[in-house]
C-alpha positions in Angstrom: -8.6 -1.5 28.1 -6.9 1.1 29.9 -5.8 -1.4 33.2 -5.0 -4.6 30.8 -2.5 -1.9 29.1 -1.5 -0.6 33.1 -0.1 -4.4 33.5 2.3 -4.4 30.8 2.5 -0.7 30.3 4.5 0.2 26.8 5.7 -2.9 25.9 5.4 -1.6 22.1 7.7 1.3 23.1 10.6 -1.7 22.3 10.9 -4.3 20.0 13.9 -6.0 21.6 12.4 -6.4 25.2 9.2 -5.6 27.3 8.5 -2.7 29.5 7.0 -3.7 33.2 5.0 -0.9 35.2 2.7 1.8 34.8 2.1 5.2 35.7 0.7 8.8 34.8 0.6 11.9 36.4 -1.5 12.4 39.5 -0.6 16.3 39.1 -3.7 18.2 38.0 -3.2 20.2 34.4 -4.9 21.6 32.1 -7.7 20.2 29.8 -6.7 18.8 26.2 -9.4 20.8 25.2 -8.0 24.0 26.9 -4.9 23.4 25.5 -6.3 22.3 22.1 -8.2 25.8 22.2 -4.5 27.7 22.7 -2.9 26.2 20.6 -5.4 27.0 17.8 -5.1 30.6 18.3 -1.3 31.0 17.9 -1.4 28.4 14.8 -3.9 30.1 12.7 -1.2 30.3 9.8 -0.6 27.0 9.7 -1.2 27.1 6.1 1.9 29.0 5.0 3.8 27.1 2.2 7.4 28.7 2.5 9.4 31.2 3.6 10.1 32.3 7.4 7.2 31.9 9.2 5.7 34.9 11.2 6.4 34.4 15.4 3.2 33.5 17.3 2.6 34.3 21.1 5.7 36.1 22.9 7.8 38.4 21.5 10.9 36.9 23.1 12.4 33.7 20.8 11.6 30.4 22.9 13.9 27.7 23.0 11.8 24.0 21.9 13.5 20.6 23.3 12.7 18.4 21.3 13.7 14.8 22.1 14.6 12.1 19.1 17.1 10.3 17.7 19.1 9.6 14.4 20.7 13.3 14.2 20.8 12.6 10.4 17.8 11.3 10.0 15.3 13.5 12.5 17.8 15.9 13.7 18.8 17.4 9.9 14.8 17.8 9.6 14.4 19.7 12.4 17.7 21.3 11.8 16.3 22.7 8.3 12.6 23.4 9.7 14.2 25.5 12.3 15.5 28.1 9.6 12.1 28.4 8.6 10.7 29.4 11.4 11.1 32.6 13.8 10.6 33.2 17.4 12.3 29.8 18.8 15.9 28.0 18.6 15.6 24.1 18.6 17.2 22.3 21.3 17.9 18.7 19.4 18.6 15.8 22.4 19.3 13.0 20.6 19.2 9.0 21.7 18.7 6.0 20.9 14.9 5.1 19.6 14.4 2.9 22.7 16.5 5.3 25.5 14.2 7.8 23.7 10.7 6.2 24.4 11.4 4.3 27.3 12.2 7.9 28.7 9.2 9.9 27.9 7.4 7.2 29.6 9.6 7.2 32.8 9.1 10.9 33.2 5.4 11.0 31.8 4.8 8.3 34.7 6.6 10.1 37.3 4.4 13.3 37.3 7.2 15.7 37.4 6.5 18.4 34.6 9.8 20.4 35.0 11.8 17.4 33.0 9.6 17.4 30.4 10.5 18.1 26.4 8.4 20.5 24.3 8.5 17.7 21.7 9.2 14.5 21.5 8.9 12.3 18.2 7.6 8.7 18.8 7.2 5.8 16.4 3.8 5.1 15.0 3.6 1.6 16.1 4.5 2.5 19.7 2.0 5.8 20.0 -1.3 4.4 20.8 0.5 2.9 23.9 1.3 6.4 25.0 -1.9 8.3 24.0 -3.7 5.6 25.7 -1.9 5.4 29.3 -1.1 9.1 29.5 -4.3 10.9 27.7 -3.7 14.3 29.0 0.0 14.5 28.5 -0.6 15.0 25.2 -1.6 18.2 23.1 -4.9 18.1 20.8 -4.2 19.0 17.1 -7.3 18.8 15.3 -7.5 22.9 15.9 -3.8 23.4 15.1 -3.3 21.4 11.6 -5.0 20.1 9.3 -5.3 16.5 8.8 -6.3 16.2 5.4 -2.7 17.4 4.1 -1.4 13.9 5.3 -1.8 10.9 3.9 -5.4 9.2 5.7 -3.3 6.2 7.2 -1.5 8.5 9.2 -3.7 10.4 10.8 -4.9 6.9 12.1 -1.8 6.2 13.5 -1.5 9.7 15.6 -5.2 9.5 16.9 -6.4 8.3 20.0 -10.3 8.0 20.9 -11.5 10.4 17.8 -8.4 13.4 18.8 -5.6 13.7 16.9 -2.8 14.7 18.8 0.3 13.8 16.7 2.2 15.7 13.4 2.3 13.1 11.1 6.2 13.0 9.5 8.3 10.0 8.1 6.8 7.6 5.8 7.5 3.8 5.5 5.5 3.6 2.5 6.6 0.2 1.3 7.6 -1.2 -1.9 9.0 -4.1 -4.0 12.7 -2.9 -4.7 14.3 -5.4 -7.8 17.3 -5.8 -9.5 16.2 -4.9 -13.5 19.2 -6.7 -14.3 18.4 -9.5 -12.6 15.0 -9.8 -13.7 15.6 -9.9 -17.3 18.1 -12.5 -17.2 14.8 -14.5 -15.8 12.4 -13.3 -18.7 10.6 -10.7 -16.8 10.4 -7.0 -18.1 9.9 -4.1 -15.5 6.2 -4.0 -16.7 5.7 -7.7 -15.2 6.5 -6.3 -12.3 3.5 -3.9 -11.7 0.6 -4.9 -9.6 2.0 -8.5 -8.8 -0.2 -10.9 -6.6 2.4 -12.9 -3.8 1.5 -15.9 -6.3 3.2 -14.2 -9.2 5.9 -12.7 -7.4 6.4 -16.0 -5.4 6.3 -18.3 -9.2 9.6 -15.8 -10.0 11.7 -17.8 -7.8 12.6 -21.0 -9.3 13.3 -19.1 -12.2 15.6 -16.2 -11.1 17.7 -19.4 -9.1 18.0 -21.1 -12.6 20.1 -17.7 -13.3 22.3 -18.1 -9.9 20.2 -15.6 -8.5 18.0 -16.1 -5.2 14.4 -14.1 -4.9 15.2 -12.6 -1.9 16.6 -13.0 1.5 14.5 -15.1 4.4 15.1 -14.9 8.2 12.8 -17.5 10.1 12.7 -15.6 13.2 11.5 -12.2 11.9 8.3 -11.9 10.7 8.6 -8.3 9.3 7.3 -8.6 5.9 4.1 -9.7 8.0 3.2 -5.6 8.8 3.7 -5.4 5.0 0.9 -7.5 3.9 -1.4 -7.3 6.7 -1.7 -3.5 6.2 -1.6 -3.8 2.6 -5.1 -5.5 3.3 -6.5 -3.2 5.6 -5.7 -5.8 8.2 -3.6 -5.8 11.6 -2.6 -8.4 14.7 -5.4 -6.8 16.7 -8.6 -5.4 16.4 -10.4 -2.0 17.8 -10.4 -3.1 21.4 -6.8 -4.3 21.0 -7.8 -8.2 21.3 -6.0 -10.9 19.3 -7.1 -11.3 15.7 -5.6 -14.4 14.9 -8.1 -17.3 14.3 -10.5 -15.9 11.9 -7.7 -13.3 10.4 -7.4 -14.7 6.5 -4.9 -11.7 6.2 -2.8 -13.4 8.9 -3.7 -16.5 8.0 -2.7 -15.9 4.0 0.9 -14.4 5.2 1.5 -17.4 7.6 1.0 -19.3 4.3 3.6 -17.5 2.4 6.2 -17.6 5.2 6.0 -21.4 5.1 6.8 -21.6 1.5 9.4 -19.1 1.6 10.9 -21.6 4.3 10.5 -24.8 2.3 11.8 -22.8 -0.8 15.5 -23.5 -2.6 14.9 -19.9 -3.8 15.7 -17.6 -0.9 19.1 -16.3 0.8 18.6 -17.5 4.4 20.0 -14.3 6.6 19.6 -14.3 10.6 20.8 -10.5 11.2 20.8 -6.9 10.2 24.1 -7.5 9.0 23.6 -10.6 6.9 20.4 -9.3 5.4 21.9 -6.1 4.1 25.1 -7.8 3.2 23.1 -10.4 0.6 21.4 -6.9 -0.8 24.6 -5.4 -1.2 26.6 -7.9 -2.4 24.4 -9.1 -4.9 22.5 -11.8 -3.9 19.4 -11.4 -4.2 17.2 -9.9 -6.4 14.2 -8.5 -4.6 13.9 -6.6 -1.5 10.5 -6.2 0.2 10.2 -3.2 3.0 9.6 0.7 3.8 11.2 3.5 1.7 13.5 3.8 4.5 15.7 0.3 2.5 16.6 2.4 -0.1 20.0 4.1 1.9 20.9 0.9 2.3 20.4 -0.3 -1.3 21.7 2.7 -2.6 25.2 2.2 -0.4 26.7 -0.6 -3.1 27.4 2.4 -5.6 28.4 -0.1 -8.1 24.6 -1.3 -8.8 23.7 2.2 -9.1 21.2 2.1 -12.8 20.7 -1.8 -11.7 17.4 -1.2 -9.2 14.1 0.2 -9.4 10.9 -0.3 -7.6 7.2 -1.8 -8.1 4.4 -1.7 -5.6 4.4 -4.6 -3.2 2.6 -7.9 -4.2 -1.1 -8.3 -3.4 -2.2 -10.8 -1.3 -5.8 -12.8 -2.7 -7.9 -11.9 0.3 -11.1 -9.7 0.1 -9.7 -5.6 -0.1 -6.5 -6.5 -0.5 -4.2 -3.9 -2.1 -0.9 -3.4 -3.6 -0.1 -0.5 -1.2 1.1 -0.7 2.0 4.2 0.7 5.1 6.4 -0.2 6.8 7.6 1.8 9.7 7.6 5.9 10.9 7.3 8.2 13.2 5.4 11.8 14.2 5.6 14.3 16.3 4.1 15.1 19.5 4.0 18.3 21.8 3.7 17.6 25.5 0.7 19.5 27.3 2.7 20.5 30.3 6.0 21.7 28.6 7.2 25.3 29.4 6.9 26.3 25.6 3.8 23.8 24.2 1.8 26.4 22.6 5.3 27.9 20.6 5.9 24.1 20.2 2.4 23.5 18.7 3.0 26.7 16.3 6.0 25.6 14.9 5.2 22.2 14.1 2.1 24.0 12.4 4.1 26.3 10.3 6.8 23.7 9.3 6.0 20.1 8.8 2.5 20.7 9.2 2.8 23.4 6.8 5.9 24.5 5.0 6.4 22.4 1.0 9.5 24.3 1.7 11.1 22.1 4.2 10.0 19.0 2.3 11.9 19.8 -0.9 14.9 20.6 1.0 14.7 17.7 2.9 13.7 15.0 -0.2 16.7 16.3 -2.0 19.5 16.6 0.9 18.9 13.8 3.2 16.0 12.1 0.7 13.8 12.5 3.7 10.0 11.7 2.8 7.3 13.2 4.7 3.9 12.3 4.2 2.1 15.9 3.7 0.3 15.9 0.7 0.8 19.2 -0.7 4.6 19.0 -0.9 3.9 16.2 -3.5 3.9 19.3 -6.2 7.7 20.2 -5.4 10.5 19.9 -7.3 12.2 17.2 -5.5 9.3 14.7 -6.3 9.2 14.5 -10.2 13.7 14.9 -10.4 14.2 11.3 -11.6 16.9 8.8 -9.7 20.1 7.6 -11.9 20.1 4.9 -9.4 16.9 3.8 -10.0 17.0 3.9 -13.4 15.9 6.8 -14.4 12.7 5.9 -12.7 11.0 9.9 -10.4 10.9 7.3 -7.5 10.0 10.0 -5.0 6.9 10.4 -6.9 6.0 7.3 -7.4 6.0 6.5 -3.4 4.0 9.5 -2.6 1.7 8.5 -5.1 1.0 5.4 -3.6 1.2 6.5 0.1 -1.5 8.3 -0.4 -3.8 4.8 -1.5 -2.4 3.0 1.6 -5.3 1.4 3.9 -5.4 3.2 7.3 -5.3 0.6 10.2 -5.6 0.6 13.8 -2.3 -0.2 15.0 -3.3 -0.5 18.7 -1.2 -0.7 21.5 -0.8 -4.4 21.7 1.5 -4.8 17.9 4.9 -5.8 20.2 3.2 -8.5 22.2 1.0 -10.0 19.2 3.8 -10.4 16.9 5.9 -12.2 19.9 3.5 -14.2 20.5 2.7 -15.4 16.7 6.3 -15.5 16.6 6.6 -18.2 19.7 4.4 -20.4 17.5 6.0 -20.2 14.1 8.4 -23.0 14.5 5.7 -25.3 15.6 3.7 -24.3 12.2 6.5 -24.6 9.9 7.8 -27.7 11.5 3.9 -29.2 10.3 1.5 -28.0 12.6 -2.1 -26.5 12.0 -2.3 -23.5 11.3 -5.4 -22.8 12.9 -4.2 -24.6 16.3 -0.9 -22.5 16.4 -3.0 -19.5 16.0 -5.0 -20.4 19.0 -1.7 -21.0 20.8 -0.9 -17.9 19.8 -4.0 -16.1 21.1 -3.5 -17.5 24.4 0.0 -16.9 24.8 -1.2 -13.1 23.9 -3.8 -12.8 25.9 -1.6 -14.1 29.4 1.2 -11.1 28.3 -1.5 -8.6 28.9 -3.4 -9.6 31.8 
C-alpha cells in the first residue's frame, strides 16, 4: 500500500490537479509512542469545559504556528480558542487550502524539522494520504483526548492503522436545504420532507417545474453529491486496502443511477461553476440544495429569502444500511511530532477544541462555526432557533444527526477514484453500461496509482 501511494504521493491533498513525488524524512525522531506518552502527561485536563485553562509543561508562554487557511473561518476559531488558553500565543499563517497541504508535504518530505509548524489543520478527505506516507510525522492522540466526545465518523477520518492522531473540528454534516415557500406552492408540507428516499425527493420535480420552479441545480462534470450518498450508506469509492470499489458497489451504482436522471430531467437548473451554482440558489431558482452545513453562508447571503428556507435530512438511497444521514466535507487538526512546541501544541488542542464547550458556543453563535464535539451539543448556541430558517434550532438539529452519520474509510485514493469515475460519466450518460463504464473506470484507477 505504502509504495503504490509513494508513486502518486498526495494526489488527494488537491482536487484541482495531482501531486507527483514522494518523500519522508530519513532523519531519525522520536517514537509515536514516546511522543504519544508526553503528550499524555501535560494533557491530563483535557476535560475542562470553560474558562482559562491551566498552562502545562514550561513556565515560559510558547508561541504555536499553526498553519491553515480561511482566517474567518479557521483563523477566528483559533483566534477565540487562544483566549482560553494560557501559556502560549498562536501564530495564525494562513493560505490557500491547496498552498497549505501541498506545503506540509514539501517540507514533511524534505526531512528538515526546523521549518516545521506546531499545527497544521488538513482536510479529512486528504489525511489518510499524509498519515499513511509520513507515519511518524505525526503526534498519537489516543492518550491526549478523548475520542468519544466526537462524533464516531470522525474519529475514522483522523485514524491511521488503529492510532488516532488528529483533533477532530469542522463538520460537513449534510443536509437537504428547501425553499418552504417553494414547496407549498407544489403541495408539499415541511413534514413531507422528513426522511425522503431519492425516489420521493426525485418524484418532487416535475411538480415544483409546473410552479416555474426547478428542483435543484445539476452540473454534469461534478459529481459531488456522490460523497453525499455514498456515505450516507456506509459506503465509499474504495475499500480498506484502498482498491477500486466500483463494479460490485450498489451504493455507487444506485447514485450513478440518479445522476443519469437528473441529466435527462426538464427539472433541474443546469450550472457549470461555483459561480453559476450559487447564483441559481441565490437568485431563486431552485428550490433544493443538497450539501455540507458549510452551504448555509451562502444561502443565508440573499437576505431577502431570509424566513423562506429550512432544512430536512438528506434523501435515502434504497440500498441495504442506507441512511438519511450523511457529510460533506471538513477538516481537523494535527500536531507535528518534531515541532519545537508539540507537547504545548498537543495540550492546547486538548484543553480547547478537544475540550472547552466554551469555545464552541462562542464560535456557533459569532462565526456559526460547528464543531463536531459532542458535549458542546448542551450549549446555548445549539437550541437559539434561526429567523432565517424559519424559526427552525437548526444548529441542533445538525448535531443531532452528525452524531448518526456512518463512519467510512475515506482512504487515501478519494481524488483519483472520483477522477476516474468522472472520465467515464459521459460515456454512461450518453447510453452506455453501467457496469462496463465502471470497469473502465477501475482500470483507469488502478493505472493513476501504479
Amino acid at each position: 500500500m505504502k509504495k503504490r501511494l509513494a508513486a502518486t504521493l498526495l494526489a488527494v491533498t488537491l482536487t484541482a490537479s495531482m501531486i507527483a513525488g514522494c518523500g519522508s524524512s530519513d532523519k531519525p525522531a522520536e517514537t509515536s509512542a514516546d511522543k504519544g506518552a508526553e503528550s499524555a502527561q501535560t494533557a491530563a485536563d483535557a476535560k475542562e469545559t470553560g474558562g482559562k485553562a491551566e498552562d502545562a509543561g514550561s513556565d515560559s508562554e510558547a508561541e504555536l504556528t499553526v498553519w491553515a487557511w480561511d482566517k474567518a473561518f479557521n483563523g477566528k476559531a483559533l483566534e477565540e480558542a487562544d483566549k482560553l488558553y494560557d501559556g502560549a500565543k498562536i501564530n495564525f499563517v494562513e493560505m490557500s487550502k491547496a498552498d497549505c497541504l501541498q506545503k506540509i508535504h514539501t517540507v514533511l518530505a524534505s526531512g528538515v524539522t526546523d521549518d516545521l509548524p506546531d499545527i497544521v489543520i488538513i482536510s479529512d478527505l486528504a489525511a489518510q494520504g499524509y498519515l499513511m506516507s509520513y507515519p511518524d510525522a505525526f503526534m498519537p492522540m489516543d492518550d491526549v483526548i478523548n475520542y468519544d466526545d466526537f462524533a464516531s465518523y470522525k474519529k475514522a477520518a483522523v485514524s491511521y492503522d488503529g492510532v488516532g492522531y488528529g483533533v477532530p473540528f469542522d463538520t460537513g454534516v449534510a443536509g437537504l436545504f428547501y425553499r418552504t415557500d417553494y414547496i407549498e406552492e407544489a403541495g408539499y408540507t415541511q413534514e413531507d420532507m422528513q426522511d425522503l428516499t431519492w425516489d420521493e425527493y426525485l418524484a418532487m420535480g416535475e411538480k415544483l417545474k409546473e410552479k416555474g420552479h426547478m428542483l435543484q441545480t445539476y452540473n454534469p462534470n461534478d459529481i459531488a453529491e456522490f460523497q453525499i450518498m455514498m456515505q450516507s450508506a456506509g459506503k465509499w469509492f474504495t475499500d480498506a486496502d484502498g482498491n477500486a470499489d466500483f463494479t460490485d458497489n450498489a451504493a455507487l451504482k444506485e447514485s450513478f443511477e440518479i445522476f443519469k436522471t437528473l441529466n435527462e430531467s426538464d427539472y433541474c437548473k443546469v450550472v457549470s461553476d461555483w459561480t453559476e451554482f450559487a447564483g441559481a440558489i441565490n437568485g431563486g431558482d431552485v428550490a433544493c440544495v443538497l450539501r455540507g452545513s458549510w452551504i448555509s453562508s451562502t444561502i443565508m447571503a440573499a437576505e431577502d429569502q431570509s424566513g423562506k428556507w429550512a432544512v430536512a435530512p438528506v434523501p435515502k438511497l434504497s440500498v441495504e444500511g442506507a441512511t438519511n444521514k450523511s457529510n460533506q466535507g471538513g477538516s481537523s487538526w494535527y500536531v507535528l511530532n518534531n515541532a519545537k512546541n508539540a507537547q504545548k501544541a498537543a495540550d492546547f488542542l486538548a484543553k480547547t477544541f478537544a475540550g472547552s464547550t466554551d469555545l464552541y458556543n462562542t464560535l456557533l453563535k459569532s462565526n456559526n462555526i460547528m464543531g463536531t464535539y459532542l458535549p458542546a451539543e448542551s450549549v446555548e448556541a445549539y437550541s437559539e432557533p434561526s429567523e432565517f430558517y424559519g424559526g427552525q434550532k437548526l444548529n441542533a438539529d445538525l448535531a443531532a444527526w452528525l452524531k448518526d452519520i456512518p463512519a467510512v474509510d475515506t482512504g487515501a485514493f478519494s481524488a483519483e477514484a472520483q477522477a476516474a469515475l468522472l472520465a467515464v460519466t459521459p460515456e454512461y450518460l450518453a447510453g452506455g453500461t453501467l457496469d462496463d463504464c465502471l470497469k473502465n473506470a477501475a482500470e483507469q484507477f488502478n493505472q493513476s496509482i501504479q
